[in-house]
N, CA, C and O atoms as a printed pandas DataFrame, in Angstrom:
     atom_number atom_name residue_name chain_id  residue_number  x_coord  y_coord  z_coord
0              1         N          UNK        A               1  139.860   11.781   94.450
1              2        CA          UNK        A               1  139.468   13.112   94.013
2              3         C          UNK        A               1  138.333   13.040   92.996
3              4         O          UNK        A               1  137.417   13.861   92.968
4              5         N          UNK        A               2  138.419   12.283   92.387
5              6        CA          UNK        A               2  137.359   11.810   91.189
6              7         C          UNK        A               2  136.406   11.582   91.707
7              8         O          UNK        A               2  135.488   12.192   91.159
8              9         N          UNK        A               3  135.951   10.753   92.861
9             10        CA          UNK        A               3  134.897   10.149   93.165
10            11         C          UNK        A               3  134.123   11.485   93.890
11            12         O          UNK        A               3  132.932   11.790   93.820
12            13         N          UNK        A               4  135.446   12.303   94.751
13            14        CA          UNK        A               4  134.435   13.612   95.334
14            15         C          UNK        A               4  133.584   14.318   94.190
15            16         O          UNK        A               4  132.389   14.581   94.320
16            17         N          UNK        A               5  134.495   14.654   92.812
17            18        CA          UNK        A               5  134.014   15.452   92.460
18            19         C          UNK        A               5  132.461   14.963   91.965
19            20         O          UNK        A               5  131.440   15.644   91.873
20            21         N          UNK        A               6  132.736   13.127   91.604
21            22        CA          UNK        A               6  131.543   12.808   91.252
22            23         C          UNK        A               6  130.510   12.906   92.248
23            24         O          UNK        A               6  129.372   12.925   91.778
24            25         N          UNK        A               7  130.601   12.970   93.421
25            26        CA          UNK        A               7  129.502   13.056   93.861
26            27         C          UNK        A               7  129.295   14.488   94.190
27            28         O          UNK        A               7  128.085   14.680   94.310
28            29         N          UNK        A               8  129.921   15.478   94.367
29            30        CA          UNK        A               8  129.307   17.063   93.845
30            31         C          UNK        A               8  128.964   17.090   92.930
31            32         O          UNK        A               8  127.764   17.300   93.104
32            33         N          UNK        A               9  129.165   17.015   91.687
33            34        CA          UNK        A               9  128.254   16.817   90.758
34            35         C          UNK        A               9  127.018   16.241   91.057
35            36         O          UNK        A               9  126.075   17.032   91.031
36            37         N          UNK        A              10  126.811   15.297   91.283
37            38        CA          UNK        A              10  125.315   14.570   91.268
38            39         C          UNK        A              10  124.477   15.557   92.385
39            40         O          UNK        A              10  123.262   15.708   92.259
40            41         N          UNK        A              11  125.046   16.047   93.211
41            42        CA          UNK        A              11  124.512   16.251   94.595
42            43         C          UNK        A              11  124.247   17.893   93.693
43            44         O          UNK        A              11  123.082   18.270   93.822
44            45         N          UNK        A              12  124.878   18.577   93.090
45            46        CA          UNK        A              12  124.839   19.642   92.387
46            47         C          UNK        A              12  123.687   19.472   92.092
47            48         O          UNK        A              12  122.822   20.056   92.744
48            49         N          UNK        A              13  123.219   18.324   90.648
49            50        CA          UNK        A              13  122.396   18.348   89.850
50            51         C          UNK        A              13  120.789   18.281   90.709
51            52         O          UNK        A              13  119.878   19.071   90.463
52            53         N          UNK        A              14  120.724   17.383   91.535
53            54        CA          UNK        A              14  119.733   17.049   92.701
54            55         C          UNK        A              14  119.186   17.860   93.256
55            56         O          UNK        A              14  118.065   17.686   93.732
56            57         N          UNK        A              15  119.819   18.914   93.331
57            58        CA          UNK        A              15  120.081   20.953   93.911
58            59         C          UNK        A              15  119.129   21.620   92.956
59            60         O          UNK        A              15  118.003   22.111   93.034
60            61         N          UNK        A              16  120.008   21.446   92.053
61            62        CA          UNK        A              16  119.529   22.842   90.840
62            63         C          UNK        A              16  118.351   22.383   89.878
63            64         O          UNK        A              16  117.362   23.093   89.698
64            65         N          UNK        A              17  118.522   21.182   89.288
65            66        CA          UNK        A              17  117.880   20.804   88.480
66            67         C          UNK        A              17  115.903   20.298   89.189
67            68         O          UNK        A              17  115.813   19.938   90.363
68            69         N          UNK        A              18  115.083   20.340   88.626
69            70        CA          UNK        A              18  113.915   20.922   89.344
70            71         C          UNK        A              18  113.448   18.989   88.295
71            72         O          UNK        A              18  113.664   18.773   87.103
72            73         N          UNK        A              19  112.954   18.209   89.098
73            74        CA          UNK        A              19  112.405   16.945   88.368
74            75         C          UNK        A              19  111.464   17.193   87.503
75            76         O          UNK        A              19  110.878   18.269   87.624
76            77         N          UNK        A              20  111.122   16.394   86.552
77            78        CA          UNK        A              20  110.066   16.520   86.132
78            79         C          UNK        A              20  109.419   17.540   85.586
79            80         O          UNK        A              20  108.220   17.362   85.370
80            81         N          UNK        A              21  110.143   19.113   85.154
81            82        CA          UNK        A              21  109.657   20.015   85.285
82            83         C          UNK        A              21  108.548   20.460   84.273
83            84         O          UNK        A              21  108.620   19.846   83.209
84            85         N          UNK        A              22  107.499   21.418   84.353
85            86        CA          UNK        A              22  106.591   21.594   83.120
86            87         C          UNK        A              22  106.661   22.281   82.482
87            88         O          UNK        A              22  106.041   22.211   81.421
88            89         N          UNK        A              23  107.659   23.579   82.869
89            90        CA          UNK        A              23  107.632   24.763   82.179
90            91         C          UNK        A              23  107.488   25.024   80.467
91            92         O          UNK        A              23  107.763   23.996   79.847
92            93         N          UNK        A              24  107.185   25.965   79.759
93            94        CA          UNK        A              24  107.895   26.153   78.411
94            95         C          UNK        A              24  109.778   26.859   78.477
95            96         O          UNK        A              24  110.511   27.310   79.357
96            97         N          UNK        A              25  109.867   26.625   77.179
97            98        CA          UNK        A              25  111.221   26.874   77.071
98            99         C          UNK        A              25  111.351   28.390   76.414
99           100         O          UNK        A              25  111.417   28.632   75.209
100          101         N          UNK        A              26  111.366   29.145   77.266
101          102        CA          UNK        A              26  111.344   30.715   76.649
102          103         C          UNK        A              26  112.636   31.231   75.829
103          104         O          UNK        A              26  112.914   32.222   75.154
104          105         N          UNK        A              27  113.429   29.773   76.330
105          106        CA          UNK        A              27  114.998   30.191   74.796
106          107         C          UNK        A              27  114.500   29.973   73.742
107          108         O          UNK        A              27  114.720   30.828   72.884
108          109         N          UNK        A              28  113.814   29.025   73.425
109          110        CA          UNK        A              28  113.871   28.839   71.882
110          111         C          UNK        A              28  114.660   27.805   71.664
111          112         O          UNK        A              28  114.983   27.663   70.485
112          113         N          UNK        A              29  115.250   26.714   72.734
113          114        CA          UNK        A              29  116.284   25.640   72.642
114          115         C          UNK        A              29  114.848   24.386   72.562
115          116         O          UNK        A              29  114.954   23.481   73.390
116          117         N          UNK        A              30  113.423   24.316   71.512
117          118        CA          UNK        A              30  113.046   23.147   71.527
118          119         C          UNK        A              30  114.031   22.640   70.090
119          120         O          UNK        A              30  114.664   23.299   69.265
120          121         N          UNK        A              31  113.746   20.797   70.307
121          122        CA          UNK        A              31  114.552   20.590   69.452
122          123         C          UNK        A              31  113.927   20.587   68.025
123          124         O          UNK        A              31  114.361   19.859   67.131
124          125         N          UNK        A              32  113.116   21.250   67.900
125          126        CA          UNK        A              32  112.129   21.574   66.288
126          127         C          UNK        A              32  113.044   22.759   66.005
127          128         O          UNK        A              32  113.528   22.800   64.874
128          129         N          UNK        A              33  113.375   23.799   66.924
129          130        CA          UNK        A              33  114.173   24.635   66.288
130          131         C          UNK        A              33  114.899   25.620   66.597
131          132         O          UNK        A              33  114.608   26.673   67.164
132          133         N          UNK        A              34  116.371   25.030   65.990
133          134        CA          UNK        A              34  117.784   25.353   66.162
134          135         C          UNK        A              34  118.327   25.891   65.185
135          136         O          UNK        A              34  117.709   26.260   64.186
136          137         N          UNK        A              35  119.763   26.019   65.383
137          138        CA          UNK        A              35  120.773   26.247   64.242
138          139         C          UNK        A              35  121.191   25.258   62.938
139          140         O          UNK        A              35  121.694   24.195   63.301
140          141         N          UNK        A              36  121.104   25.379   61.955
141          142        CA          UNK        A              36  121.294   24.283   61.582
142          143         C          UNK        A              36  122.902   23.705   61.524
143          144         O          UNK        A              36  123.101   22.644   60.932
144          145         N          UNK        A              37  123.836   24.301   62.042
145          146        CA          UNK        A              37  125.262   23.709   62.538
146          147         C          UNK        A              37  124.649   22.555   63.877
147          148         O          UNK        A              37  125.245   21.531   64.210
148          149         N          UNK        A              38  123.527   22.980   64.395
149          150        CA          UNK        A              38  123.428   21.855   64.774
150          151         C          UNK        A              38  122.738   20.801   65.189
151          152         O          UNK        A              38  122.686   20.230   66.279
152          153         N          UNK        A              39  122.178   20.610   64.096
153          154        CA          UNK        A              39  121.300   19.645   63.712
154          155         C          UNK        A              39  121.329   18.399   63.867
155          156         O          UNK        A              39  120.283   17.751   63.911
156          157         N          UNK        A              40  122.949   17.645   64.016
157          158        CA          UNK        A              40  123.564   16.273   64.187
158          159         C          UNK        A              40  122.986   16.304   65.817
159          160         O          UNK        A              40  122.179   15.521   66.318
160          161         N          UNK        A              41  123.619   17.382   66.417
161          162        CA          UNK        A              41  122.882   17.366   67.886
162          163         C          UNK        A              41  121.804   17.079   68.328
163          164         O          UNK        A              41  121.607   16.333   69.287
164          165         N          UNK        A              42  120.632   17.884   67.397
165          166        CA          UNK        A              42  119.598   17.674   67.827
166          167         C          UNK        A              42  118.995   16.552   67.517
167          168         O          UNK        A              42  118.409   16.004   68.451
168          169         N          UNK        A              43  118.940   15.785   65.973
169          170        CA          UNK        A              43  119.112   14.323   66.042
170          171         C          UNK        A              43  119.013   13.279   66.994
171          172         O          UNK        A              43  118.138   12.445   67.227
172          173         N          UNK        A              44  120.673   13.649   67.732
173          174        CA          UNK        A              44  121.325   12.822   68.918
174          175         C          UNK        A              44  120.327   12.600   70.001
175          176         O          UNK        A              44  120.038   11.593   70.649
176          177         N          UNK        A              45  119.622   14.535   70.023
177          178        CA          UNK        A              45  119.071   14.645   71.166
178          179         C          UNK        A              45  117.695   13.667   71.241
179          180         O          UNK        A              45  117.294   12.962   72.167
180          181         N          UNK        A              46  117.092   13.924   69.805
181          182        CA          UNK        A              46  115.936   12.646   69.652
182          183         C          UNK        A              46  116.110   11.286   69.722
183          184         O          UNK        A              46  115.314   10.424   70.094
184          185         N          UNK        A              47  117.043   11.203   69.392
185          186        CA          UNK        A              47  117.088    9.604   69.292
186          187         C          UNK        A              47  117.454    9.033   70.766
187          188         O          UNK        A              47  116.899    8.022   71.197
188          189         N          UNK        A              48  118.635    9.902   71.669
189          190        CA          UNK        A              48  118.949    9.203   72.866
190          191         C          UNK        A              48  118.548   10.229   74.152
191          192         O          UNK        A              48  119.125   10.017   75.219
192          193         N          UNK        A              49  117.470   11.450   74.065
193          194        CA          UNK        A              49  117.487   11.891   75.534
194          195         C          UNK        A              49  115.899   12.213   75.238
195          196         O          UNK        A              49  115.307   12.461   76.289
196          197         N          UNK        A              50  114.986   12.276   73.958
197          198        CA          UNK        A              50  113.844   12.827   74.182
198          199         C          UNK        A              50  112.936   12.620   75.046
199          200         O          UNK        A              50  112.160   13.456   75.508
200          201         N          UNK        A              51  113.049   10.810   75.437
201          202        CA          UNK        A              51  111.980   10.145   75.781
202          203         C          UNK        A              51  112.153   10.548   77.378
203          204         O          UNK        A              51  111.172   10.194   78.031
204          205         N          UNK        A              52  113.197   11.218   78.165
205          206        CA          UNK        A              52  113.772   11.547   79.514
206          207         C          UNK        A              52  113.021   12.829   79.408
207          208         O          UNK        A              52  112.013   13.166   80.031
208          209         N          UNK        A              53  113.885   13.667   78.251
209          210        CA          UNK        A              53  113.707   15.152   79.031
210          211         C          UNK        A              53  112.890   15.842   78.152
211          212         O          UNK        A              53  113.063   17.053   78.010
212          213         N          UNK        A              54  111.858   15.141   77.420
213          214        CA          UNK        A              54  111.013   16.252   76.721
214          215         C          UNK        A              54  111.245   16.869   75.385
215          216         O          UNK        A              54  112.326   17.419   75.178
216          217         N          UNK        A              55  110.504   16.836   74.635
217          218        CA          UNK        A              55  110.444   17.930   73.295
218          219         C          UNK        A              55  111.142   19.548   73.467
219          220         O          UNK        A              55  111.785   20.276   72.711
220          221         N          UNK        A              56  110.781   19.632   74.486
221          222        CA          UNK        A              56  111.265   21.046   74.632
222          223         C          UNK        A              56  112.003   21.345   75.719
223          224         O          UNK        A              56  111.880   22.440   76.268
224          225         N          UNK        A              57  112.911   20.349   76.186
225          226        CA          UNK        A              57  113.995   20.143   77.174
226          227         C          UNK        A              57  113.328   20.636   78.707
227          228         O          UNK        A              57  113.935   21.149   79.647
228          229         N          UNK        A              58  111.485   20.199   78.579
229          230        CA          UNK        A              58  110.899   20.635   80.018
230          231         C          UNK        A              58  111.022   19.251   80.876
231          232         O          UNK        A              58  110.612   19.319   82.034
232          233         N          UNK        A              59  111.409   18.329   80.543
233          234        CA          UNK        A              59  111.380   17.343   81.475
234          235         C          UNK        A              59  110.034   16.419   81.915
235          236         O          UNK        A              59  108.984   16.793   82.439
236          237         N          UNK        A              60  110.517   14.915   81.453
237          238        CA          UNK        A              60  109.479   14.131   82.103
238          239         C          UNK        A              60  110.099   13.081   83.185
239          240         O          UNK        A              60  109.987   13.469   84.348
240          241         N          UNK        A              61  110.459   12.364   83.082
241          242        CA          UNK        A              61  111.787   11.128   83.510
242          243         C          UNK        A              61  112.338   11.822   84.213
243          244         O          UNK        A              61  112.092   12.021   85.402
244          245         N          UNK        A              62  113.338   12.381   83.421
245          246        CA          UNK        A              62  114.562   13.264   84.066
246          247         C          UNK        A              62  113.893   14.431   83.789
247          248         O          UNK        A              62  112.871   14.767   83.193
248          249         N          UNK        A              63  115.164   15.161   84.669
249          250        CA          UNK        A              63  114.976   16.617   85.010
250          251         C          UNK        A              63  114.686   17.198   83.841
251          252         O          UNK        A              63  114.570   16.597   82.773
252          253         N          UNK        A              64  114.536   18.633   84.050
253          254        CA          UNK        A              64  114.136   19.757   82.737
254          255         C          UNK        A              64  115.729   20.510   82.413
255          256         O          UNK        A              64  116.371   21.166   83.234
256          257         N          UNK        A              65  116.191   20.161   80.783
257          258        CA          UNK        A              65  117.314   20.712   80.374
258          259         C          UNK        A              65  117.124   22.039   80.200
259          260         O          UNK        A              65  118.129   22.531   79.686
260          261         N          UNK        A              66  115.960   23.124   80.480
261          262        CA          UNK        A              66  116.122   24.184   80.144
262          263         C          UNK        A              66  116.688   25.025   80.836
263          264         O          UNK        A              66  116.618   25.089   82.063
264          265         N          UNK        A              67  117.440   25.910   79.955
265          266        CA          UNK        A              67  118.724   26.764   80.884
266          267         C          UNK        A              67  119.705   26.085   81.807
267          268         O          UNK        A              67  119.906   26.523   82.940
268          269         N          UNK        A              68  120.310   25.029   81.336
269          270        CA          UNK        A              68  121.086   23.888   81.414
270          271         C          UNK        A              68  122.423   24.476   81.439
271          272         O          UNK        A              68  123.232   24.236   82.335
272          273         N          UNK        A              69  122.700   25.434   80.207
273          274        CA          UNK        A              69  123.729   25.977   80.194
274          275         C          UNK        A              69  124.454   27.297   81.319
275          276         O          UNK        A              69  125.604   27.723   81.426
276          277         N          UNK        A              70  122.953   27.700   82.143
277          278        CA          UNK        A              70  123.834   28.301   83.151
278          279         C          UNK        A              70  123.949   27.776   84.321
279          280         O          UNK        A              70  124.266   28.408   85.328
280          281         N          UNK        A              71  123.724   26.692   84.276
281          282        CA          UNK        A              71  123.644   25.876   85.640
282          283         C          UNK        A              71  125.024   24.999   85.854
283          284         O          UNK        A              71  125.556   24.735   86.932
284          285         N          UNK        A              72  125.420   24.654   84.645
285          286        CA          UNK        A              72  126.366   23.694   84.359
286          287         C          UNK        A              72  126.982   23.707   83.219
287          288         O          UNK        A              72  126.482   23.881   82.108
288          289         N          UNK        A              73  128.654   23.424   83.636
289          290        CA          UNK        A              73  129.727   23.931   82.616
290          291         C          UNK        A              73  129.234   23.032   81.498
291          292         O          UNK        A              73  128.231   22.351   81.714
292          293         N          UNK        A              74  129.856   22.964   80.297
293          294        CA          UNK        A              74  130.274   21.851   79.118
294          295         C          UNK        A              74  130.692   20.801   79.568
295          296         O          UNK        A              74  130.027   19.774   79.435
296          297         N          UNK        A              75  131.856   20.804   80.187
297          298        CA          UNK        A              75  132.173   19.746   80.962
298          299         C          UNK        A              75  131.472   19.202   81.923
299          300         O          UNK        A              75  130.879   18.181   81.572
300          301         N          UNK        A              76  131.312   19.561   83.145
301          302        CA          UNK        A              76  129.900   18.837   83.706
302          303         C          UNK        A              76  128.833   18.356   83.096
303          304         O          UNK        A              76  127.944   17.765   83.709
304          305         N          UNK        A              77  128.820   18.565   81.825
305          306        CA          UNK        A              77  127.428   18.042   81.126
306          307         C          UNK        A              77  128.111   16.746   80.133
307          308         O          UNK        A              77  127.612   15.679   79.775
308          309         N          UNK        A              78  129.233   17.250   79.917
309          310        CA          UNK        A              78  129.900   15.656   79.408
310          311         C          UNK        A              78  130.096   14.677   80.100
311          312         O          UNK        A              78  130.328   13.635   79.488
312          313         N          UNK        A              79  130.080   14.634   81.508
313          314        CA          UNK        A              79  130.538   14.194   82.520
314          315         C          UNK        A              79  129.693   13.186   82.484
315          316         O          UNK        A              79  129.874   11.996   82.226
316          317         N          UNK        A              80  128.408   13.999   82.872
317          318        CA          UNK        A              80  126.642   13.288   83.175
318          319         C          UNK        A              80  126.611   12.324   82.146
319          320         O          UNK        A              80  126.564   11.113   82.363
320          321         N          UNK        A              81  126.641   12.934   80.834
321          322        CA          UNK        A              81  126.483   12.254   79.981
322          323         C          UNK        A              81  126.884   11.252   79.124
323          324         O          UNK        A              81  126.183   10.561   78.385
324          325         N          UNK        A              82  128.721   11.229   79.379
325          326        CA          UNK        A              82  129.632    9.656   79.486
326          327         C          UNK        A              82  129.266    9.222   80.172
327          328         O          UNK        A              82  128.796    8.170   79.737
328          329         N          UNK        A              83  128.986    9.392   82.036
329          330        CA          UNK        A              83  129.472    8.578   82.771
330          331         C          UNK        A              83  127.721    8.129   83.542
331          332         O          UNK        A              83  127.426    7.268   84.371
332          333         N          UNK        A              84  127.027    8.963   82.948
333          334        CA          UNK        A              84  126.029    8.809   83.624
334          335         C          UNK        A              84  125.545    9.642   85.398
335          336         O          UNK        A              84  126.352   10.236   86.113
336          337         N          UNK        A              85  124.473    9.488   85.625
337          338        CA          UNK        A              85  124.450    9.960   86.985
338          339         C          UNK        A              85  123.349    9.208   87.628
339          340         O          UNK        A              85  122.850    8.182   87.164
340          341         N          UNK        A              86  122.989    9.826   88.790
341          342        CA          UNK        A              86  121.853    9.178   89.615
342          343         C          UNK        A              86  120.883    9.392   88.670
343          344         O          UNK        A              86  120.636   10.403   88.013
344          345         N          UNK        A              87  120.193    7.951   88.692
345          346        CA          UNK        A              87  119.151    7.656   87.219
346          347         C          UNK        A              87  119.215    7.842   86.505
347          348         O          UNK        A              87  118.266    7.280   85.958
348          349         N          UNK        A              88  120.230    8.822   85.166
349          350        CA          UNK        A              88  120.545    8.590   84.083
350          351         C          UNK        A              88  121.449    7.738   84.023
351          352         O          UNK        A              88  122.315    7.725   84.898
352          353         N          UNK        A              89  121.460    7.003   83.178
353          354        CA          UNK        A              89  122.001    6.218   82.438
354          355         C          UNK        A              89  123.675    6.396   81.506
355          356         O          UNK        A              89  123.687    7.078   80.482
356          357         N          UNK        A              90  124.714    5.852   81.906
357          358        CA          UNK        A              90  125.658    6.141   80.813
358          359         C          UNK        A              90  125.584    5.990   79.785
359          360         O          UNK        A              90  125.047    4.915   79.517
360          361         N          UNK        A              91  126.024    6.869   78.513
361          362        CA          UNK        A              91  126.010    6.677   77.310
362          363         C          UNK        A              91  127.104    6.452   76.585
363          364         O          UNK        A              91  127.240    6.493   75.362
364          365         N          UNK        A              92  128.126    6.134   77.697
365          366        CA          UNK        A              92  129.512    6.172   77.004
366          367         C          UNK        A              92  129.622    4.644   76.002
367          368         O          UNK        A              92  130.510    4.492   75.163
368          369         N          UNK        A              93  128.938    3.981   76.185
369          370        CA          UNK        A              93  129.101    2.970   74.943
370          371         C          UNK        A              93  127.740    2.742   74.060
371          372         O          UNK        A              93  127.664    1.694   73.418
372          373         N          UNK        A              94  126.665    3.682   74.002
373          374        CA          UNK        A              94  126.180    4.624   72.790
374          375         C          UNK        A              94  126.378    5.223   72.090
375          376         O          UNK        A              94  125.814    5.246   70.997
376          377         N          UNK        A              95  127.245    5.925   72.455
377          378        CA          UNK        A              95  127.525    7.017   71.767
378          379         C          UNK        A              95  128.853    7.538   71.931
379          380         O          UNK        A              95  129.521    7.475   72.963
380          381         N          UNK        A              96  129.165    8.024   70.912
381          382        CA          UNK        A              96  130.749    8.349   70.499
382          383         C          UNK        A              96  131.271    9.085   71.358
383          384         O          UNK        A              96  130.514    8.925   72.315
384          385         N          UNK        A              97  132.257    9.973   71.759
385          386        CA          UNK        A              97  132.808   11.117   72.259
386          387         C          UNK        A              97  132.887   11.937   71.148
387          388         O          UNK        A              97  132.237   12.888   71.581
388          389         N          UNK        A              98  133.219   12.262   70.012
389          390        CA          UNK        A              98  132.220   13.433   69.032
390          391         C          UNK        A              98  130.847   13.416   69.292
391          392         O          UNK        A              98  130.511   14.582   69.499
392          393         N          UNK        A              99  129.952   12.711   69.377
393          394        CA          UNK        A              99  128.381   12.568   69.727
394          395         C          UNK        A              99  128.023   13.273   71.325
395          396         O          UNK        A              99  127.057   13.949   71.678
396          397         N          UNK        A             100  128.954   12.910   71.914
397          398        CA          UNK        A             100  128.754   13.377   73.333
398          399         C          UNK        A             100  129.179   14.967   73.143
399          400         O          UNK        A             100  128.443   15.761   73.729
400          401         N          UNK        A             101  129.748   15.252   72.756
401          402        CA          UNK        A             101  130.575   16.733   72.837
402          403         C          UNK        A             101  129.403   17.313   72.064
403          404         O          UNK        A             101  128.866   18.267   72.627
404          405         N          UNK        A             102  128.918   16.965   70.962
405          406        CA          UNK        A             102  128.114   17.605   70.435
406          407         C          UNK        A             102  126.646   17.911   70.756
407          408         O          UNK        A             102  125.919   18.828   70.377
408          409         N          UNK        A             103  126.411   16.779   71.637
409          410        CA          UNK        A             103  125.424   17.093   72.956
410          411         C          UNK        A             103  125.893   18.625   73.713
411          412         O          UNK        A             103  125.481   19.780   73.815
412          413         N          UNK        A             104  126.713   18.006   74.024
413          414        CA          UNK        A             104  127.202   19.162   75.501
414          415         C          UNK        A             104  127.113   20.726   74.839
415          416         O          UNK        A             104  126.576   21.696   75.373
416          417         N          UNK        A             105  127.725   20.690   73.657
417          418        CA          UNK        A             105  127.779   21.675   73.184
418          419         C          UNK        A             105  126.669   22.498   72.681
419          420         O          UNK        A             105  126.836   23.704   72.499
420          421         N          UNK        A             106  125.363   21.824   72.408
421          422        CA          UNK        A             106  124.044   22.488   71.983
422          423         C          UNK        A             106  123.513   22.318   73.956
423          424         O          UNK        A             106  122.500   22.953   74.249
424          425         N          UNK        A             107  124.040   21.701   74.843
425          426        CA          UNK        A             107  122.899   21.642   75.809
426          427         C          UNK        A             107  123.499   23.312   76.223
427          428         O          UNK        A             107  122.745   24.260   76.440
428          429         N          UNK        A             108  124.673   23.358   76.254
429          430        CA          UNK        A             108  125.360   24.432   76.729
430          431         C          UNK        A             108  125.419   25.886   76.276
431          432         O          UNK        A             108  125.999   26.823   76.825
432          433         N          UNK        A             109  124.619   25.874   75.040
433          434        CA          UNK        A             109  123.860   27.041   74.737
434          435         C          UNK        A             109  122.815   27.731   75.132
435          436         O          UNK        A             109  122.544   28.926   75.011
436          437         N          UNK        A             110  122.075   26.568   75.773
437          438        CA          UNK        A             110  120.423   26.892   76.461
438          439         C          UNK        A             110  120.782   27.444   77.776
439          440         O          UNK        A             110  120.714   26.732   78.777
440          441         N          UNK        A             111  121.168   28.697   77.835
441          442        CA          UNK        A             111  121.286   29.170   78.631
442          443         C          UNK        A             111  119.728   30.569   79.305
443          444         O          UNK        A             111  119.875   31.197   80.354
């Protein structure tokens, strides 16, 4: 059951998520400026996803995180991001599970 769901997921992301994308981010989710509750996040986000998905979550590497949050639950985005996916990379022994949640939880605002 696990393995289906993992691969709907990936096959999900492959779907929705647009590579490489150029757009601007018309939320306001760049990581220059946020909330400051969450700031540890955005941190996180520099140090372990900038060089993938961009200053302003438009995507170079990987896909474009913008409007991330209506595409995909919290959980699906913890998922990706413990366990990794097609071409990302796992981070589950980078980074904490508080660190991960606190990802998920600012990606999951950019809606």
């Amino acid at each position: 059951m696990k393995a289906k769901m993992t691969i709907s997921l990936i096959l999900l992301i492959l779907l929705v998520l647009p590579a490489c994308g150029q757009g601007s981010n018309s939320q306001g989710m760049d990581v220059g400026t946020t909330a400051p509750e969450d700031a540890n996040a955005v941190a996180l986000y520099k140090k372990s996803c900038l060089s993938c998905h961009a200053a302003d979550l438009s995507g170079r590497v990987g896909p474009s995180l913008q409007q991330i949050g209506s595409k995909l639950s919290q959980e699906q985005l913890y998922t990706i991001i413990h366990d990794g996916a097609r071409g990302m990379p796992a981070f589950q022994k980078s980074l904490s599970n508080e660190e991960i949640d606190a990802l998920t939880q600012w990606l999951s605002k950019n809606k």
